[in-house]
N, C-alpha and C positions, 0 to 999 in steps of 0.2 A: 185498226180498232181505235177510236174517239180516245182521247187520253180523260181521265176521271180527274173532274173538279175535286176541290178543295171542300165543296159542299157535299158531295157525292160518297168520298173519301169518310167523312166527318158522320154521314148518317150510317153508311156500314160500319163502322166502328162501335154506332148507337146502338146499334141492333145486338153486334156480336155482345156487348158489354152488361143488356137487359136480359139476353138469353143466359148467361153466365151467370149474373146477379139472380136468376129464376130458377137454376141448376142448384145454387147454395141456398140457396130457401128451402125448397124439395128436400135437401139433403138433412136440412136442421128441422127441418117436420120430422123426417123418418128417426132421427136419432132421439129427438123430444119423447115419440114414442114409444120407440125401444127401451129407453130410462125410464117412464113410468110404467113401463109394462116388469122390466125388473124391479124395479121398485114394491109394486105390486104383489108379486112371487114372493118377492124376499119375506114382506109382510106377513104375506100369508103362512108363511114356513114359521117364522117369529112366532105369531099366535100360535101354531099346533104346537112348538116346542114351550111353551108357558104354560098350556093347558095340560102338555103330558106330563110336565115337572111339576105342578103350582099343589098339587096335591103332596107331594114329597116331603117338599117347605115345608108344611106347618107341622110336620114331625121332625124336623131336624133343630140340631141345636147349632147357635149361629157356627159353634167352632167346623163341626159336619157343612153346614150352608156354604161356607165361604171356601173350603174343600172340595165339593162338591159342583158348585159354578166354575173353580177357574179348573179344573181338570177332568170331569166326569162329564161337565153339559159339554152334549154334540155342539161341534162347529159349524153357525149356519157361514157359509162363505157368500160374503157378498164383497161387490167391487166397492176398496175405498172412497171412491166418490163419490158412493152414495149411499156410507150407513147415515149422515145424519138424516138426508128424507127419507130415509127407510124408520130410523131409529123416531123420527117424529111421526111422523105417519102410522106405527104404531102405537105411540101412545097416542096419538088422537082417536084411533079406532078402539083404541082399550075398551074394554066391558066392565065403564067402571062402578056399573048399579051391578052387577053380578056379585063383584066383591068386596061390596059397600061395606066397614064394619069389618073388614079381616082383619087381624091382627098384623103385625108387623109385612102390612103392605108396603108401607115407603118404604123398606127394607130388602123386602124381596124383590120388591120389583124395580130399586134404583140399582141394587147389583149383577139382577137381570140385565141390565140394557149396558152396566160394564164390562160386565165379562163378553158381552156383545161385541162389545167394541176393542176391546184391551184384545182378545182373541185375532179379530179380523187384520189389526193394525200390525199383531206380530207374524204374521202370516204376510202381510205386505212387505215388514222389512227383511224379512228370509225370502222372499221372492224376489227383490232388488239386490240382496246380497248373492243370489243365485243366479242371478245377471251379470256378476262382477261388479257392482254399487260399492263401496267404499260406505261405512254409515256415515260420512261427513256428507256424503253427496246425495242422500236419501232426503227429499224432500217429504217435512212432515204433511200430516194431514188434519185440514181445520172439518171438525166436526160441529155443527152452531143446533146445538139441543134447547128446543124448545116448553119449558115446563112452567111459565108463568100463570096460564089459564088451567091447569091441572089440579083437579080437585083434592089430589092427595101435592104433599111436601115430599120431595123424593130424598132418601138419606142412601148414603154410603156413596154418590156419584162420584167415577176417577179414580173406584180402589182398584191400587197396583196399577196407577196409570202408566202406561208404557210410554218410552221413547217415541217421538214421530207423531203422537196424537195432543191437538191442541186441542180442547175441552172448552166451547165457550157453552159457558150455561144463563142461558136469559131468562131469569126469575129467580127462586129464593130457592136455597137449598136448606136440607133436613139435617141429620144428624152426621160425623165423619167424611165428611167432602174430604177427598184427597187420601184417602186411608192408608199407607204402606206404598204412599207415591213413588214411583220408581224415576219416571223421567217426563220430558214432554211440559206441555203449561195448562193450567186450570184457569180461566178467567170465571168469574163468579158475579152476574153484572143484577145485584139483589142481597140478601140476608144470607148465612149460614148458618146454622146450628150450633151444638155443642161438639168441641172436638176435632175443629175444621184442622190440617194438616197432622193427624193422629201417625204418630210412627212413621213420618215422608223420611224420604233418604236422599230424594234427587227431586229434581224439575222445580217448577216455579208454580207456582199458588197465587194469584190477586186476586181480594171480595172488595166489591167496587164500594160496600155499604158495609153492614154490621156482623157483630162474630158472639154467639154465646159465650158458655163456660170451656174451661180446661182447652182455651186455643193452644196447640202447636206441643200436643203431649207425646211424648217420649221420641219428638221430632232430632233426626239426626244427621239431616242434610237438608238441600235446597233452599230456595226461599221461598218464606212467606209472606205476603205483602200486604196488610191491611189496610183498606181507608175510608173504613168508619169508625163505630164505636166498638170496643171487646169489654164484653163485662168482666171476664176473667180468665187472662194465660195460664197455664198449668204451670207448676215450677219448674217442670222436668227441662221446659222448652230455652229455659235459661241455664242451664247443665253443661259444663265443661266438654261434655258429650255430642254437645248440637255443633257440628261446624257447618251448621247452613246461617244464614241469612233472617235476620228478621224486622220487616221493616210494618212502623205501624205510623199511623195519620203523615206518611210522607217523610217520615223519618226515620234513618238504621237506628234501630236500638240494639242489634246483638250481632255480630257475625264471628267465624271460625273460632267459637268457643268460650269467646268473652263478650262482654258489655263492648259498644261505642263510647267515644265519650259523650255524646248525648245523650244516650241511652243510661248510663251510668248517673248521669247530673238526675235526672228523669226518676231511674229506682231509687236515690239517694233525699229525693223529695216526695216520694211515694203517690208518684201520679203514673207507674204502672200498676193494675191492680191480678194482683199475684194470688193463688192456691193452691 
């Protein structure tokens, strides 16, 4: 048998390596699929369970609401990898000439899509811990929520943000961003309302831009990281109370419990504006 060139050699190699490279193509078409096909489902599940609850909402009082989202709404389960195009993909399909003019829509429907996700992520880390996961070794989950183009301002986004879920939100948020923050990070890459780190205990909070009234009220952990303008922190958030972190245009002004000395130089000159 002819001994095989050097050339010969080199084109079966070409071959095996194009068929190979054509096997992994095939393969990441099929998967492509299968993700937008669950993605899809997921959605559709999303909608039915808004439309069988959205009626409920506008007779509840928020105390009932917020009761009633983290422990009575059914758990849709979907895979962590894919509530943010699930969780975007239904608000882009939203019906939102149906509810044009509802009453506390950015309301109900930014704690819809938390409990969405605060749900799903704690579900992920009980299944890693049911693995034998150590939570040191639990790798979190970036979720990049899209609400810039959304004709409503979504408020309450990140309440009870759980451990393991990083929250980037691309556009301005509404009223209580971070509400009763538990762990995990909120990037905020826009404007926030009034009230932005309301009652956090844990995790980390940055608004890339501006913050209303009463930031970082009856806040008593984490940090909060402003770097824009605040019209006005709440006093609570300066309370002996707060042993989180509070850092504003790039600089600590409060952490475990007391002023920095920057921060202190800063209230002492009255260019933090306090209520």
């Amino acid at each position: 048998m002819p001994k095989e060139s050097f050339e010969q050699f080199f084109k079966r190699q070409e071959k095996k390596l194009d068929k190979a490279e054509k096997m992994v193509e095939e393969v990441e078409k099929e998967l492509k699929i299968k993700e937008f096909e669950m993605v899809g489902k997921s959605v559709k599940k999303l909608k039915k369970l808004w439309e069988e609850n959205e009626a409920r909402f506008k007779e509840m009082s928020y105390i009932r609401i917020f009761s009633f989202y983290q422990h009575s709404l059914p758990l849709l389960r979907t895979s962590p990898f894919l509530l943010g195009r699930t969780s975007n993909k239904f608000l882009k399909e939203f019906d939102w000439k149906k509810f044009e003019g509802r009453r506390f829509l950015d309301t109900d429907l930014g704690l819809f899509i938390s409990a969405f996700l605060k749900k799903n992520i704690e579900h992920y880390i009980w299944f890693q811990k049911s693995r034998g996961f150590e939570e040191g070794q639990i790798k979190p989950i970036e979720v990049h929520l899209k609400v810039k183009e959304l004709p409503v301002i979504l408020s309450y986004l990140g309440y009870k943000n759980p451990k393991k879920l990083h929250l980037i939100i691309k556009g301005n948020c509404g009223n209580r961003t971070g509400w009763k923050m538990q762990g995990g990070k909120i990037i905020v890459e826009g404007n926030c309302g009034r009230g932005v780190g309301f009652e956090m205990r844990g995790g980390r909070i940055i608004v890339e831009r501006n913050c209303e009234e009463v930031t970082g009220h009856a806040m008593k952990g984490g940090e909060l990281n402003i770097k824009g303008e605040v019209k006005s922190f709440d006093k609570s958030a300066f309370s002996p109370n707060n042993k989180g972190t509070i850092i504003w245009k790039n600089t600590k002004i409060w952490e475990n419990g007391d002023w920095t000395k920057e921060g202190k130089e800063m209230w002492e000159k009255g260019e933090i504006p306090v209520i």
